[in-house]
C-alpha positions in Angstrom: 48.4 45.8 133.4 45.5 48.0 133.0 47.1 51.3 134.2 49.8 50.6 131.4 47.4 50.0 128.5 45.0 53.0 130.3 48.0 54.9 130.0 49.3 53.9 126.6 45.9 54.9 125.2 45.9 58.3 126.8 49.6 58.6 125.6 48.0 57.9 121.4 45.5 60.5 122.4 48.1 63.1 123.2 49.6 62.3 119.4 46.1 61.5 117.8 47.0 64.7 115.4 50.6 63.0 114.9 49.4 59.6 114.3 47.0 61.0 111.8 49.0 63.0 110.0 51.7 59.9 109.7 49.2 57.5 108.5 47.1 59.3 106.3 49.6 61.6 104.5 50.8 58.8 102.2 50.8 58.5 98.2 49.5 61.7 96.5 49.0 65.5 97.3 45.8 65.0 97.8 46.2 62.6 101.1 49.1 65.0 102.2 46.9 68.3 102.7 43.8 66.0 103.9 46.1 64.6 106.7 47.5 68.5 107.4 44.0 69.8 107.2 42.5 66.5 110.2 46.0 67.1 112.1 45.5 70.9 112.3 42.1 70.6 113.4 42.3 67.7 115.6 45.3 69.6 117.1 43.0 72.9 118.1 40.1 70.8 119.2 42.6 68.7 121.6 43.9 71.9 122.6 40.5 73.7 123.5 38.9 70.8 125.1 42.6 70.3 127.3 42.8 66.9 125.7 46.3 67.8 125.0 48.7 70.4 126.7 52.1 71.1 126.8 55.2 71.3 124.5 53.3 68.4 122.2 50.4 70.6 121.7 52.2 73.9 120.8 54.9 72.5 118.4 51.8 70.5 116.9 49.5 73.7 116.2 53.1 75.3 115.0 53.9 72.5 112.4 50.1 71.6 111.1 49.2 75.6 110.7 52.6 76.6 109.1 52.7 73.0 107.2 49.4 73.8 105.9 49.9 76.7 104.7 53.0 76.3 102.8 51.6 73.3 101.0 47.4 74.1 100.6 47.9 77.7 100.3 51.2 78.1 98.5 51.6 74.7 97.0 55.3 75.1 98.0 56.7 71.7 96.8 60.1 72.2 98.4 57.9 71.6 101.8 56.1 68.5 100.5 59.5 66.8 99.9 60.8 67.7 103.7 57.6 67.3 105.5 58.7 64.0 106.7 61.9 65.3 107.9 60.5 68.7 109.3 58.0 66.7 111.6 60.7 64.7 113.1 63.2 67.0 113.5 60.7 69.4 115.2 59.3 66.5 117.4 63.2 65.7 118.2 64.2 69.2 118.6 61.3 69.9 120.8 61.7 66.8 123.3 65.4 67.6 123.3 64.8 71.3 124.4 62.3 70.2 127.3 64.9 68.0 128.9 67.7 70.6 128.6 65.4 73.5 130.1 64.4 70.6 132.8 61.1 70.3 131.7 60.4 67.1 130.2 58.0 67.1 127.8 55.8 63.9 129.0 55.7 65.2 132.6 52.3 66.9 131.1 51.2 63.8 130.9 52.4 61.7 133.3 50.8 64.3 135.6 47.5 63.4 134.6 47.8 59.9 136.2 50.0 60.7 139.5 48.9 62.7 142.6 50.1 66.6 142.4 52.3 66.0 145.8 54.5 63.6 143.6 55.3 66.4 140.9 58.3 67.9 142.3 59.6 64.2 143.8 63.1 63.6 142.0 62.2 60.1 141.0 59.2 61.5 138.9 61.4 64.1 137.4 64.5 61.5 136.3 61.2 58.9 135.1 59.9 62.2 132.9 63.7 62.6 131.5 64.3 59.2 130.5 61.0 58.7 129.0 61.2 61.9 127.1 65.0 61.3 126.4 64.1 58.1 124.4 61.0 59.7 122.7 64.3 62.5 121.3 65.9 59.6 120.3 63.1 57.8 118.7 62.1 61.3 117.2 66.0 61.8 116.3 66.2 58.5 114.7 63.0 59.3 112.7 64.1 62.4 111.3 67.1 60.4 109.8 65.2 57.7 108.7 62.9 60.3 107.1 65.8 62.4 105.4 66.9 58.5 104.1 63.9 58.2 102.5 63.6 61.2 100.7 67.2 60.8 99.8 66.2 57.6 98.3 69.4 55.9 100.3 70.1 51.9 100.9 66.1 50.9 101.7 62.9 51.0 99.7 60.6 53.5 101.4 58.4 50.4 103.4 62.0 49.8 104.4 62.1 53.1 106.4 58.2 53.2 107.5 58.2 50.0 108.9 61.8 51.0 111.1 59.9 54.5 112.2 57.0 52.3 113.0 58.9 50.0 114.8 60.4 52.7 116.9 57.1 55.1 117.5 55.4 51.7 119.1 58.6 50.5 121.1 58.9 53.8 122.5 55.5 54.0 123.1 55.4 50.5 125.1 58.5 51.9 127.3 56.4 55.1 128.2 53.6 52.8 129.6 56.0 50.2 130.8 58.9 51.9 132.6 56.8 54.2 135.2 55.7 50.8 137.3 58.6 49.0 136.7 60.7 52.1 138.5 57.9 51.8 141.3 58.1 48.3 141.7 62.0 48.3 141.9 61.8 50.8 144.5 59.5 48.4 146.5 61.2 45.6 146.2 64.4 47.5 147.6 64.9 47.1 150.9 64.8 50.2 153.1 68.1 50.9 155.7 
């Protein structure tokens, strides 16, 4: 149990400029480019200090630097209304396009916590594609949720936060969960 929550805390440090963003960039124009402005810097400071690496990292510097400056600099309100969407659909696109170049974008980080003679084993590489297959769902899921919301469709707006919210920390329990329970099942099987 401790390796899952160890891991499930390294796994909210690897989207601390995410998770800020998403809860501070609420209500006014104000909070938006403050969120932008902590995400974008928390995102170079994880990056220098190889807090966070890989595809997360780079699609994070892309979205918080170009975000930022089409909404501080240019005040382009066109971007404010489909920043929800645009951070999804990059997140999805992203974790979609590591699995189909075979490079799963959480094997960054599940490499922190297993020894380097594992990386190449095909069980790590199929736990690293299912895990980062149903963060491109989650992600996939979000971005419609997110194009919902600015649509103004069927729910109120808590409606759709509270189903994203749902999602990001169901997904996020998996990631810590499903890594032992693959090694466990492989224990408990017998060997011919």
């Amino acid at each position: 149990m401790k390796k899952q929550i160890m891991s499930f805390l390294k796994l909210l440090l690897g989207f601390g400029p995410w998770l800020a963003f998403l809860f501070i960039a609420h209500g006014s124009l104000f909070r938006l480019k403050l969120a932008l402005i902590i995400a974008l810097v928390l995102s170079i400071i994880m990056g220098v200090t190889r807090c966070n690496r890989g595809v997360t990292l780079w699609v994070g510097l892309f979205f918080f630097s170009s975000a930022s400056l089409a909404v501080i600099v240019f005040n382009n309100m066109w971007v404010v209304k489909h920043i929800g969407l645009g951070a999804s659909g990059l997140l999805a696109i992203s974790a979609w396009l590591s699995i189909i170049f075979g490079k799963p974008f959480t094997i960054e980080y599940a490499k922190q916590e297993v020894d380097p003679s594992l990386w190449n084993n095909p069980t790590f590489i199929k736990i690293n594609m299912i895990i980062s297959s149903a963060w491109g769902l989650t992600f996939t899921i979000n971005a419609i949720l997110a194009w919902g919301k600015m649509e103004k469709l069927i729910l109120p707006e808590l409606g759709y936060e509270i189903i994203s919210y749902f999602l990001l920390i169901t997904t996020s329990g998996f990631t810590s969960w499903y890594p032992d329970h693959v090694q466990k099942k492989i224990k408990n099987t017998p060997h011919r």
